[in-house]
N, C-alpha and C positions, 0 to 999 in steps of 0.2 A: 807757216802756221795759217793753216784755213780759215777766213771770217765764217762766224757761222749763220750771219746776214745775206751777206753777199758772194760768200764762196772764194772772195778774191784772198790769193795767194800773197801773206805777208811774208816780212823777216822777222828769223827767231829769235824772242825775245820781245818782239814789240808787244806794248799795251793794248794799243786801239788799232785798226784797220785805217789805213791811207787811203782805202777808196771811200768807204763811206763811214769814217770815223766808229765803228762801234766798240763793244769792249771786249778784249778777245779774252778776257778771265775766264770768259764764259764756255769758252770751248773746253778749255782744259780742267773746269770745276764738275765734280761728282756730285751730282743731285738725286738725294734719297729720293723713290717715289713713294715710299710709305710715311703720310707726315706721324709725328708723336701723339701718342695717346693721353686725353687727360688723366689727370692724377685723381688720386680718390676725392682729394676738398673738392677740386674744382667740380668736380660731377656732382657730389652732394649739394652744394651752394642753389644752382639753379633751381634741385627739388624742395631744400629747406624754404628758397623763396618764395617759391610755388604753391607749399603748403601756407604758410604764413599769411600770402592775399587770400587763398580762400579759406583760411580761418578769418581773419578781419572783414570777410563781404559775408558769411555767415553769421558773426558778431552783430554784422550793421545789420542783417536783414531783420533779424529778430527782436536786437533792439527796437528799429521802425514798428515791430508788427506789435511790444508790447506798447511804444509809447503811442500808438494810432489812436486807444481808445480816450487814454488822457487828453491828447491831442483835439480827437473830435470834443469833449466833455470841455473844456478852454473855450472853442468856439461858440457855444450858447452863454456863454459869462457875457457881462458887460460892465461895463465899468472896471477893468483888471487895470493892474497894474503889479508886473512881473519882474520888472528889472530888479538886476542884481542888489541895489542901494537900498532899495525897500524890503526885499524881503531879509534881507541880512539884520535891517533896522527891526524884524519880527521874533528877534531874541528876547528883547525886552518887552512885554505886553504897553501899548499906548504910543512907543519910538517911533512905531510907522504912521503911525496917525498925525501926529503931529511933524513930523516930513513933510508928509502928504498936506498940510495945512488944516486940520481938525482935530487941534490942540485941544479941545473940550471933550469929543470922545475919545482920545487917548487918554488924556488924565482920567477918565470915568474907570476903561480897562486897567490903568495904571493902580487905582486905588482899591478895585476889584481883587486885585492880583495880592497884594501887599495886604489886604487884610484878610485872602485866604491861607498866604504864605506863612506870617508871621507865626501864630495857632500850628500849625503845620509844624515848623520847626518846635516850638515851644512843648508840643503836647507830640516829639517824634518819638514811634515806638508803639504807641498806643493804637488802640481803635479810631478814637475821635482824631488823631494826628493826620493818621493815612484819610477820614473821609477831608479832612480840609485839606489836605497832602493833592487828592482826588477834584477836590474842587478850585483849588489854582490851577493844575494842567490845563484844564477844560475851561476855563478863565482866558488860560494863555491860548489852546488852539482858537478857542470863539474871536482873540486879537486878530491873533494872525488870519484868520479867515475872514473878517472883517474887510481889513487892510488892505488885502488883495482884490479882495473881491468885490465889488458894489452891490450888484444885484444877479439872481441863482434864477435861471430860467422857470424851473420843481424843483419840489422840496427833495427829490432824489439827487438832482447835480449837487443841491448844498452837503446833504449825506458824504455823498461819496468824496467831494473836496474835502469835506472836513476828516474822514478816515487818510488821507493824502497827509494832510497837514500833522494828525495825530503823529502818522508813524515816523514822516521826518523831525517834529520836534520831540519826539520821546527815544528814540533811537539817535539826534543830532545833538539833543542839550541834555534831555534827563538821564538817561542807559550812562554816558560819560563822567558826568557828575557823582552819580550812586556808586557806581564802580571804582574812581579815584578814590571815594569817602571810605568805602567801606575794607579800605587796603589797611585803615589805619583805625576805623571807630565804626563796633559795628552795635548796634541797639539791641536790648533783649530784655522782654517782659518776663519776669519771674511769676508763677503762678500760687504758690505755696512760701511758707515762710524760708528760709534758708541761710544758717548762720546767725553772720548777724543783718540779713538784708529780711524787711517784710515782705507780705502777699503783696503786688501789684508794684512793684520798684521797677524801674525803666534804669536798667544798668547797662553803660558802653565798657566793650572791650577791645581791647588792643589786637589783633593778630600776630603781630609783627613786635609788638615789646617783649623785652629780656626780663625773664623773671628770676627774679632775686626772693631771698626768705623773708618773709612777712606780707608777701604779697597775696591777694584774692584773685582767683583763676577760675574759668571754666571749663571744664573738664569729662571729658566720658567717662564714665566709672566701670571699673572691668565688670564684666559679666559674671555674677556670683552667686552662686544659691547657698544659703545657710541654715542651719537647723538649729531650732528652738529648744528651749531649754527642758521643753515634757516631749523631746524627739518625736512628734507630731508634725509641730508647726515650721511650715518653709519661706524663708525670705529671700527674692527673688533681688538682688540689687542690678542695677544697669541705668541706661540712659545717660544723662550730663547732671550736672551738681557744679555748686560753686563753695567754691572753701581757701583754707589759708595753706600757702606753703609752707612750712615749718622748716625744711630744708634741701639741699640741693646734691645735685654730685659731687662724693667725697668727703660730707661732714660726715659725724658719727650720734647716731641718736643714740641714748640709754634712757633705761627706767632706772631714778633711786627712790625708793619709799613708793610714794604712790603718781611721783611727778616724772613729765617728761622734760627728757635736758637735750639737746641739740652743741653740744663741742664743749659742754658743760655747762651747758647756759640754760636755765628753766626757760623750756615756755606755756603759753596758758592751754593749751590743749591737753587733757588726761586721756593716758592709755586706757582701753578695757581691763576692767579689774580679774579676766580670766588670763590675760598672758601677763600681769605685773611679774608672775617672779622670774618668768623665761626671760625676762628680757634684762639681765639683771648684766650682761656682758657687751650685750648690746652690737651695733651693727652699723655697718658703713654702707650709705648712700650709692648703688651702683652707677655705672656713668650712664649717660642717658636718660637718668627717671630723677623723679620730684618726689621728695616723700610730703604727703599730705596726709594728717593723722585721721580725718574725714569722722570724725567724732558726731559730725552731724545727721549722718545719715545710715550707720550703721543702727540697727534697730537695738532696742533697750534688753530684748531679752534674745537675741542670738543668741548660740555658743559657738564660739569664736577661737579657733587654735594661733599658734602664733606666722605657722604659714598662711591663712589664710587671712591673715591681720596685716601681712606683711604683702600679698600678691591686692588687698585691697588699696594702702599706703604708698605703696612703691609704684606710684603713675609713670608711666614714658611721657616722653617731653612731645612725642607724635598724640597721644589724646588730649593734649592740653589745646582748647581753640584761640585762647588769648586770656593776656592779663585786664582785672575789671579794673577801669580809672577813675569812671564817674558816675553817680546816679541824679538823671534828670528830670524822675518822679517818685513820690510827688513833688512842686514845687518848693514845699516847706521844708523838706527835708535836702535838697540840693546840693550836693556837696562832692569834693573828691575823697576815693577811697585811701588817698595816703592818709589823708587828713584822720579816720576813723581806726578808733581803737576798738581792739578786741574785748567783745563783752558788752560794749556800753554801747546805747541806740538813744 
């Protein structure tokens, strides 16, 4: 067996060459010259990388190129102070101030705050709620602009900090806050009488609560045109309305005499005295709808057949917006709606 180092002539069988030790595997091993080709991950890997830093250094470039002008606009400030502990301390109007060591104009902002807030809550819903609703944010951005900031080179860097400051805390604290609140209690000023709620009531409603019979609900009212009783006159119904459920899927409403019964049980709402006697067999509650007898807002001199008494009653549980729980104006009258019985104000 030939060394393939040294040419020198071994015996067959040996491992390595006696003259100059090498390893004669080597003579007798077949060596592909075509190496293996990668596999598809492995080819894709390099390019997915590839893409990936220049998405990330196109990310960063741009990023740099919007924060440069903030950047430069920082540099004519004086008196800043940015760290993370103070401006997080800028949730609360007057927290940073008193950090910072000027406990006297923070409690000024602090008491600013609290007696725009307060009114705010108390009077929410209204006109007057939302302007002192309006004039706490503006309380809180002027803190936090404060805080940070000592002294504004023009009144244009103060401007435009303070547009900075707006959209982080109303997008960081307020947009979060409205949105959690309003999953569960949402405000709504009634303009006209309705039921038994008057003109101007600040009623909250549930989105999210199970309604049950007896309950007050807000509701879209199907789209309905109606004809008067000298077939002249048209009533056009639609919009929302707020009224009592009377019943649910699967009860059985009937008319006897001139009352309405729900599983045989009176309740206070009367049928239109045009469909009393059709209704004398009476009808089951389909699945999915509310029946609301809407005795409120059906106009006095309609004529009214029993289909169209019934596509007016028979709501889907999709146009119902929420159950109403509480009215928080006026004050005098403040109360929950379980608490209020039908008829009496």
């Amino acid at each position: 067996m030939q060394c393939p180092s040294c040419q020198f002539e071994n015996m067959p069988g040996s491992g390595r060459c006696a003259r100059c030790g090498g390893l004669l595997a080597l003579a007798s091993a077949t060596i592909d010259v075509h190496p293996p080709r990668a596999g598809r991950v492995s080819k894709s890997v390099p390019r997915i990388w590839s893409r990936w830093w220049s998405l990330r250094r196109w990310l960063e470039n741009h990023r740099d190129a919007a924060a440069r002008p903030f950047r430069e606009l920082v540099t004519r400030f004086d008196q800043t102070d940015f760290t993370l502990d103070t401006m997080l301390r800028c949730i609360v109007p007057g927290w940073a101030h008193r950090y910072r060591g000027n406990a006297a104009r923070g409690g000024l902002f602090f008491t600013a705050y609290i007696g725009c807030l307060v009114p705010a809550l108390v009077f929410f819903g209204t006109s007057l709620g939302s302007m002192f609703l309006g004039l706490a944010f503006a309380t809180h951005v002027a803190s936090a602009v404060d805080a940070l900031v000592g002294r504004f080179a023009t009144v244009g860097d103060r401007l435009a900090f303070m547009l900075v400051c707006s959209a982080a805390i109303a997008f960081g604290i307020y947009a979060p806050i409205g949105l959690g609140i309003s999953r569960f209690a949402v405000p709504i000023q009634i303009n006209h009488h309705i039921s038994i709620f008057a003109e101007n009531d600040v009623l909250w409603y549930n989105p999210l609560a199970h309604v049950k019979p007896g309950d007050y609900v807000l509701y879209a009212v199907p789209n309905t045109t109606l004809t008067g009783t000298n077939n002249h006159t048209r009533y056009v119904l639609q919009n929302r309305t707020i009224d009592r459920v009377a019943a649910v899927a699967g009860q059985h409403v009937q008319v006897k005499g001139d009352k309405l019964y729900v599983d045989d049980v009176a309740v206070p709402e009367r049928p239109p005295t045009q469909i009393v006697a059709k209704m004398e067999s009476g009808f089951v509650v389909p699945e999915g709808r509310l029946f609301i007898p809407g005795d409120g807002f059906i106009p006095t001199g309609a004529r009214l057949n029993l289909s169209e008494w019934q596509q007016l009653c028979l709501v889907p549980q999709s146009s119902v917006a929420g159950r109403i729980f509480f009215r928080s104006q006026p004050l005098w009258r403040m109360s929950t709606i379980e608490g209020i019985v039908s008829g009496s104000e």
